[in-house]
C-alpha positions as CSV (number, residue, x, y, z in Angstrom):
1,X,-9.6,-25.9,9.4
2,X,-13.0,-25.4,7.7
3,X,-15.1,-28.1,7.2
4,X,-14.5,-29.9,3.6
5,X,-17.4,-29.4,1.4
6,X,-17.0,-33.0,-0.1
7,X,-14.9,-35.8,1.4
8,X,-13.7,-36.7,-2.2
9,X,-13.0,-33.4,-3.2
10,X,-10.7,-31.2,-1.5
11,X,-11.7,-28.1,-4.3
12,X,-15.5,-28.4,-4.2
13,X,-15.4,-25.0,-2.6
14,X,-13.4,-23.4,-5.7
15,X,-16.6,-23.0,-7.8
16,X,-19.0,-20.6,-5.5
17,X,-17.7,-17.2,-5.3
18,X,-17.4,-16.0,-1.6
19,X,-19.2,-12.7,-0.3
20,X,-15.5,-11.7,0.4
21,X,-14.7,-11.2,-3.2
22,X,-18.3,-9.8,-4.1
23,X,-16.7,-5.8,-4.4
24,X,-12.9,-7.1,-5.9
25,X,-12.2,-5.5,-9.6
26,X,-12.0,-8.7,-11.9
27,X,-8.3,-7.8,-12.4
28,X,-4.9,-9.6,-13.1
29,X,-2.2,-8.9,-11.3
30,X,1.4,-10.0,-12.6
31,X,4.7,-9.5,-10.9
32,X,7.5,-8.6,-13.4
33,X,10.7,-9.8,-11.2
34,X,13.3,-7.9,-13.3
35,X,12.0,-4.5,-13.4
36,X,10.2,-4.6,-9.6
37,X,6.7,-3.4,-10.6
38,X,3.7,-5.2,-10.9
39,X,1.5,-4.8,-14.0
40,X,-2.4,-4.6,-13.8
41,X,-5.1,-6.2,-16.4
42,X,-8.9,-6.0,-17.1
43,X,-9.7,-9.8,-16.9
44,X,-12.4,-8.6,-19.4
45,X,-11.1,-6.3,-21.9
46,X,-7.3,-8.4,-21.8
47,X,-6.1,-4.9,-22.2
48,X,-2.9,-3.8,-19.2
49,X,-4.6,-1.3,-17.5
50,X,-1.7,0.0,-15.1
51,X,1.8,-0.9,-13.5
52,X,3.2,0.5,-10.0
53,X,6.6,-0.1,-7.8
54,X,6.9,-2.7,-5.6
55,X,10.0,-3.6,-3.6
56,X,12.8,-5.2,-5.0
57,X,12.3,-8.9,-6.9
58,X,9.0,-9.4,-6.7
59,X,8.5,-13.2,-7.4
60,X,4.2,-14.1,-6.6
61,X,1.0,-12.3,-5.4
62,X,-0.8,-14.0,-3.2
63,X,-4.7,-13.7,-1.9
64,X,-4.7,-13.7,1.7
65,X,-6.4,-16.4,3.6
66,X,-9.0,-14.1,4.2
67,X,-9.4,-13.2,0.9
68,X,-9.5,-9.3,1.8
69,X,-5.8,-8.2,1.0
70,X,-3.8,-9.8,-2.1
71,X,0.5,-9.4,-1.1
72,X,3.1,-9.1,-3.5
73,X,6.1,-10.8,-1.9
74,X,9.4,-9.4,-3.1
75,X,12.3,-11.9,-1.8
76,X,15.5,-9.8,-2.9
77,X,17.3,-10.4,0.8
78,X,20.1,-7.8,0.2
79,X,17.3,-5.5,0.2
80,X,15.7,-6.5,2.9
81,X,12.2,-8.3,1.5
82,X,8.7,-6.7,1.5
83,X,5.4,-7.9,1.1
84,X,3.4,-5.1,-0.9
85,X,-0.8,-4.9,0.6
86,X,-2.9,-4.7,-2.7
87,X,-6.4,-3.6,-2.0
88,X,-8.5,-5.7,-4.5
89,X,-11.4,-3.4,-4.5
90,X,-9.7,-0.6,-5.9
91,X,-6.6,-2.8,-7.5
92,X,-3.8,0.0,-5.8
93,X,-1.1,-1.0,-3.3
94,X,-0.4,-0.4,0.0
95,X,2.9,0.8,2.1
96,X,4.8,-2.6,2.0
97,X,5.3,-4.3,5.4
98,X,8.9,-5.4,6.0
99,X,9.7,-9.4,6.0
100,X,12.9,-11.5,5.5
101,X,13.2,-12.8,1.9
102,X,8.9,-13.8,0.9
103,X,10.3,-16.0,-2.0
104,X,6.6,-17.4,-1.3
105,X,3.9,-17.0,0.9
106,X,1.0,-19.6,2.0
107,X,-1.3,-19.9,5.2
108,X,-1.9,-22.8,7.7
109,X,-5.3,-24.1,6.8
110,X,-6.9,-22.8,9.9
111,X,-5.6,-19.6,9.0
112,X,-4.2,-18.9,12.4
113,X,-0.4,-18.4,11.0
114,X,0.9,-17.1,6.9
115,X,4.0,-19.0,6.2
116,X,6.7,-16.9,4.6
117,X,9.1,-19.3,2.4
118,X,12.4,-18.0,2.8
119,X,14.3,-19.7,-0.2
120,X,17.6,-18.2,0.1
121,X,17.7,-18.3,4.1
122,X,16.6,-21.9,4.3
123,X,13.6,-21.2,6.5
124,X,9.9,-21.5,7.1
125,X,8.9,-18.3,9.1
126,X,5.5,-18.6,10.6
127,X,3.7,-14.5,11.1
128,X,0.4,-13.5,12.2
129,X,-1.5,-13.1,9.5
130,X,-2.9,-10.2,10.1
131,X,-0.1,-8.0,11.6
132,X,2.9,-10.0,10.2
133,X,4.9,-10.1,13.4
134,X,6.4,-13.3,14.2
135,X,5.4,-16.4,15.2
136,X,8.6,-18.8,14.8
137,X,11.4,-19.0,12.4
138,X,11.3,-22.9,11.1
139,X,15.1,-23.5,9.8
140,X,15.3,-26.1,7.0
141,X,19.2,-25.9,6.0
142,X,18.3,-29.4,4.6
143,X,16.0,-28.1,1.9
144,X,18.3,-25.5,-0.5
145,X,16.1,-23.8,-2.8
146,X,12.4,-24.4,-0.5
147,X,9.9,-22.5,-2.9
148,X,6.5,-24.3,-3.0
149,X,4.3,-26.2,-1.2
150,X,0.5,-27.9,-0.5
151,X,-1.2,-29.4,2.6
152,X,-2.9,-33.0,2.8
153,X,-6.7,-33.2,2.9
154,X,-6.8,-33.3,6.6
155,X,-4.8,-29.8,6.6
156,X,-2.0,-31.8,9.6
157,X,0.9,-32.2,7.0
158,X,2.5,-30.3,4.3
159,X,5.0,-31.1,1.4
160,X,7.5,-28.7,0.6
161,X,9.7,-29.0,-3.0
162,X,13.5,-28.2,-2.3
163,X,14.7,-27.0,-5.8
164,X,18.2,-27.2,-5.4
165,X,18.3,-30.4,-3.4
166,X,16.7,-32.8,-5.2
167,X,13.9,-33.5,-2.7
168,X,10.9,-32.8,-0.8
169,X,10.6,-32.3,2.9
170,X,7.4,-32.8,5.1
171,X,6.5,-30.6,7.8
172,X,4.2,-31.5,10.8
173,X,2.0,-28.1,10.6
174,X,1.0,-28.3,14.4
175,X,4.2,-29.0,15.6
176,X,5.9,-27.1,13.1
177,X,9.0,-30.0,12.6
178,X,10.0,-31.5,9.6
179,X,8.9,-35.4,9.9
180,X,11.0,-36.5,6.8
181,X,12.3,-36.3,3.2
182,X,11.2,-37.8,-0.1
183,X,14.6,-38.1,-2.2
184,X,13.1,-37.8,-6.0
185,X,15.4,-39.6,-7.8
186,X,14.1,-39.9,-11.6
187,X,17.4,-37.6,-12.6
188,X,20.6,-36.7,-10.7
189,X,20.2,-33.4,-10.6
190,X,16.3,-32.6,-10.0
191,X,14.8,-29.5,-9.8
192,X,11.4,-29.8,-7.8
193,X,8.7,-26.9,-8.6
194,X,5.5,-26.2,-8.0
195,X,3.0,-29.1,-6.0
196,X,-0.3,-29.5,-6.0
197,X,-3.1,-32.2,-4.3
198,X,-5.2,-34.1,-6.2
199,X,-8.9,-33.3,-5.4
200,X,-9.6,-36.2,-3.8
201,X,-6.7,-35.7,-1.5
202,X,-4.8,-39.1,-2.5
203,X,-1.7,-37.8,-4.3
204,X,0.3,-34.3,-4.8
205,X,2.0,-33.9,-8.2
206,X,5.2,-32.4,-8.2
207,X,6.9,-30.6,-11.3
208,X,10.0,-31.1,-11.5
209,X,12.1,-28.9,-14.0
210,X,15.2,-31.1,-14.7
211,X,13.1,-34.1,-14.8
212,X,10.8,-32.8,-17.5
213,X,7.6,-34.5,-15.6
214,X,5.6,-34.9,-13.1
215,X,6.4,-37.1,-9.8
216,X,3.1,-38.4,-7.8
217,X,3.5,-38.7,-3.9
218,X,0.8,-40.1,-2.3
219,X,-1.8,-38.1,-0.4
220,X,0.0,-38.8,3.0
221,X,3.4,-37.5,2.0
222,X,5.2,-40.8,2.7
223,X,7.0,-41.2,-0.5
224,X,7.0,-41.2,-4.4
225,X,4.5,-43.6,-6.4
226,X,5.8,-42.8,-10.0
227,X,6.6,-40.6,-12.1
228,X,4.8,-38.9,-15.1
229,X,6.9,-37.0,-18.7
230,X,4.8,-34.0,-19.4
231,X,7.7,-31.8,-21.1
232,X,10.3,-29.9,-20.9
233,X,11.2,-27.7,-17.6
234,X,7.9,-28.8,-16.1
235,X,6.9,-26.3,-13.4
236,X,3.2,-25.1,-12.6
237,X,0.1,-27.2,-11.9
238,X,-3.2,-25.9,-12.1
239,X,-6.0,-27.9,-11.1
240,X,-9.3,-27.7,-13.5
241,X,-12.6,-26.0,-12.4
242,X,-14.3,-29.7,-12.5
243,X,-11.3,-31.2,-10.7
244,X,-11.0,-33.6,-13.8
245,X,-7.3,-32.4,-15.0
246,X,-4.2,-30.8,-14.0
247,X,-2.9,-28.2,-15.9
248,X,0.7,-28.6,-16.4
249,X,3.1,-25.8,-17.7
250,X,6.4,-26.9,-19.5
251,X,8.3,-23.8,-19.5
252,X,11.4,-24.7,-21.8
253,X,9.1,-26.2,-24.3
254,X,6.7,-23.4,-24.7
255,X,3.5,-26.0,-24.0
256,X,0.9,-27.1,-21.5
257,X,0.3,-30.4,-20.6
258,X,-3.1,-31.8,-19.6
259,X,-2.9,-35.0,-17.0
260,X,-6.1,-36.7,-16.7
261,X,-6.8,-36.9,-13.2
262,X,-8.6,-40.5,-13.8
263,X,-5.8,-41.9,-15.3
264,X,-3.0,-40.3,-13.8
265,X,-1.8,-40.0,-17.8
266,X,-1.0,-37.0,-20.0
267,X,-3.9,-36.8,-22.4
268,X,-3.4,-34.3,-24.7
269,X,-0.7,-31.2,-25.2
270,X,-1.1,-27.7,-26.4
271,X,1.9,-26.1,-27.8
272,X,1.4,-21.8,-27.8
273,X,1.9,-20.8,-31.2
274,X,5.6,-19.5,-31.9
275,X,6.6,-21.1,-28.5
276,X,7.5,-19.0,-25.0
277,X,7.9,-19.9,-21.5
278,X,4.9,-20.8,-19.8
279,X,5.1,-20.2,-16.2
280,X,2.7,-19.6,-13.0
281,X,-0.5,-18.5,-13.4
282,X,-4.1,-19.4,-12.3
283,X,-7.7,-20.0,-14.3
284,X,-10.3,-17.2,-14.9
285,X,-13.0,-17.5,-11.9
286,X,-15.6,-19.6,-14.8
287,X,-12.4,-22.2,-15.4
288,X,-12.6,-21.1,-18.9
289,X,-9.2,-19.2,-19.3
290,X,-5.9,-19.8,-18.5
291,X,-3.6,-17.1,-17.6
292,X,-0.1,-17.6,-17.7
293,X,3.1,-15.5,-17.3
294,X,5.6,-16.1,-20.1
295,X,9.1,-15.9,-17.6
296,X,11.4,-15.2,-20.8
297,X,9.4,-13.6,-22.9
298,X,7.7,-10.5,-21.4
299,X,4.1,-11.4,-21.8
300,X,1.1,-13.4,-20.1
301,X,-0.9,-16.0,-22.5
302,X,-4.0,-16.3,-22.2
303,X,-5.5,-20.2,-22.9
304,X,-8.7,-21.4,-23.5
305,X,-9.2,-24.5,-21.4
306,X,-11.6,-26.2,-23.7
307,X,-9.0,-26.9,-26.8
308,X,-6.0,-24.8,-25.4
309,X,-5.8,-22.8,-28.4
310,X,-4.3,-19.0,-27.7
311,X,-6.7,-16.2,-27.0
312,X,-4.1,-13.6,-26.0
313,X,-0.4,-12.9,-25.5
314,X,-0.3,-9.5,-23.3
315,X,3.1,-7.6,-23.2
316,X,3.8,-7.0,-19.6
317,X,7.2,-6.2,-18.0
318,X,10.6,-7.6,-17.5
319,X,10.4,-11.2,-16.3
320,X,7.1,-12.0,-15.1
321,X,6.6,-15.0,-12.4
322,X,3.6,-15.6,-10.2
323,X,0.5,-13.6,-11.6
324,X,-3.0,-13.8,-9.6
325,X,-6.1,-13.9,-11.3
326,X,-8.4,-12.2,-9.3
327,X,-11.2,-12.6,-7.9
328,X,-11.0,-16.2,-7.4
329,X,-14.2,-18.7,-5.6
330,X,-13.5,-20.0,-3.1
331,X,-14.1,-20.0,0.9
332,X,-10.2,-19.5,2.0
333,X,-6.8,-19.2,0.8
334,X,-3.8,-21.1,1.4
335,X,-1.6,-18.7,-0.8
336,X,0.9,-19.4,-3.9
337,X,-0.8,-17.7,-6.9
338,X,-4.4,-18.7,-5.3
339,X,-4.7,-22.7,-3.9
340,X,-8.5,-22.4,-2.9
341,X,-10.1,-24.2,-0.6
């Protein structure tokens, strides 16, 4: 992979904008999974500025590794699946490319292969990146429910959350094998979400949405250190433009929590006014806003990252899930909603 930029701080990249993104429209982009469109924003004016098809479910976008092409993967398998090509340059979409159920979609950090998460399957599918035919089909009938993921520093190993399993799995990236499982065991019944690294590269954080926290695995994926209460249904993490705090959104409770990345501790908790269902998201480009889609409740808030007070709730469509703030810095992608590296 790339070169890190700092060896204690795996998002140093993320605050220089690459001359990849220097013609993208500073846009929004937010999958409604009920109603299979995805509706479009002006980052700047926070007014909806469009909505077109996509195929059925539509669950993330995702910037390619590239940074040229943003994808919205649609996972309905009964339908077949589709990635949908958005140009970000002119914010329209492209024919959709057929793939088998893109609940998620990353890329290996030396871009060579995009990993298509096949939740209901129960596989990893490896693709060229570029023409999406296929590489190898991974099958992981030990992870039920795989959805998200995030490499260590070194790029070699990657943690995968298995939602309906109450687990993670870790995959050898070069060999493509899974190495081992991390049983989370803070509730019976957990319900692993979204992971993320710490910037410098010693632990991922895991939301888990049954658990109403945060577990922290250490940077190596060998097993669980502890285990952090952030709130209710904890599910995204979002990783500060200074790498000083993760963002955490606690979707049953309508709030973000804010983990001091120091201290591995929650220091402080915004609750949105009227409550809602905080979601995925990303940060503006500057780190000053967070955008968020409301799952339940048919909008995308818009935080301020200084105090967390709301700027702007944004009616969008029928249950929206993984919005993209675009354009992101950054030098590459690894996928989800936009983990730069």
């Amino acid at each position: 992979m790339p070169a890190p930029q700092s060896p204690t701080d795996v998002y140093a990249a993320d605050r220089t904008m690459s001359p990849a993104v220097a013609d993208a429209k500073p846009l929004v982009y937010v999958p409604n999974t009920k109603d299979n469109t995805v509706t479009v924003i002006d980052q700047a004016t926070m007014a909806v500025t469009g909505t077109f098809p996509v195929g059925p479910e539509p669950q993330h976008v995702v910037p390619s590794y590239d940074l040229k092409t943003l994808y919205v993967a649609s996972d309905l398998v009964s339908a077949g699946g589709s990635l949908t090509p958005i140009d970000p340059t002119t914010g329209t979409p492209g024919a959709r490319i057929k793939v088998a159920d893109p609940y998620n979609l990353y890329f290996t950090p030396d871009g060579g292969s995009a990993i298509v998460v096949a939740e209901e399957l129960k596989r990893l599918d490896f693709y060229d990146p570029h023409t999406f035919v296929l590489q190898q089909s991974v099958p992981v009938p030990e992870c039920a429910g795989v959805d998200h993921m995030d490499f260590t520093a070194d790029g070699r190993t990657a943690l995968f959350s298995c939602e309906f399993a109450s687990k993670m799995i870790v995959l050898d990236v070069a060999s493509r094998t899974v190495v081992r499982s991390i049983a989370l065991t803070q509730v019976p019944n957990g319900k692993p979400q979204d992971v993320k690294l710490s910037p410098d590269g010693q632990t991922f954080y895991v939301a888990d949405m049954n658990a109403n926290g945060v577990y922290l695995i250490d940077g190596q994926a060998e097993g669980v250190q502890t285990f952090v209460p952030t709130g209710s249904m904890a599910h995204g993490l979002y990783v500060s433009r200074d790498s000083s705090r993760l963002f955490v959104t606690n979707r049953g409770e309508g709030s973000v929590s804010v983990i001091d990345l120091a201290t591995r501790q929650v220091s402080t908790k915004w609750q949105i006014p009227g409550g809602g269902s905080p979601d995925m998201g990303n940060l503006s480009a500057d780190g000053s806003q967070f955008w968020i889609s409301g799952r339940y409740d048919g909008v995308v808030y818009v935080l301020s990252t200084d105090d967390g007070h709301l700027i702007k709730k944004i009616k969008v469509g029928n249950g929206p899930h993984g919005l993209t703030v675009w354009p992101q810095p950054g030098r590459y992608s690894l996928g989800h909603t936009g983990i730069m590296r």
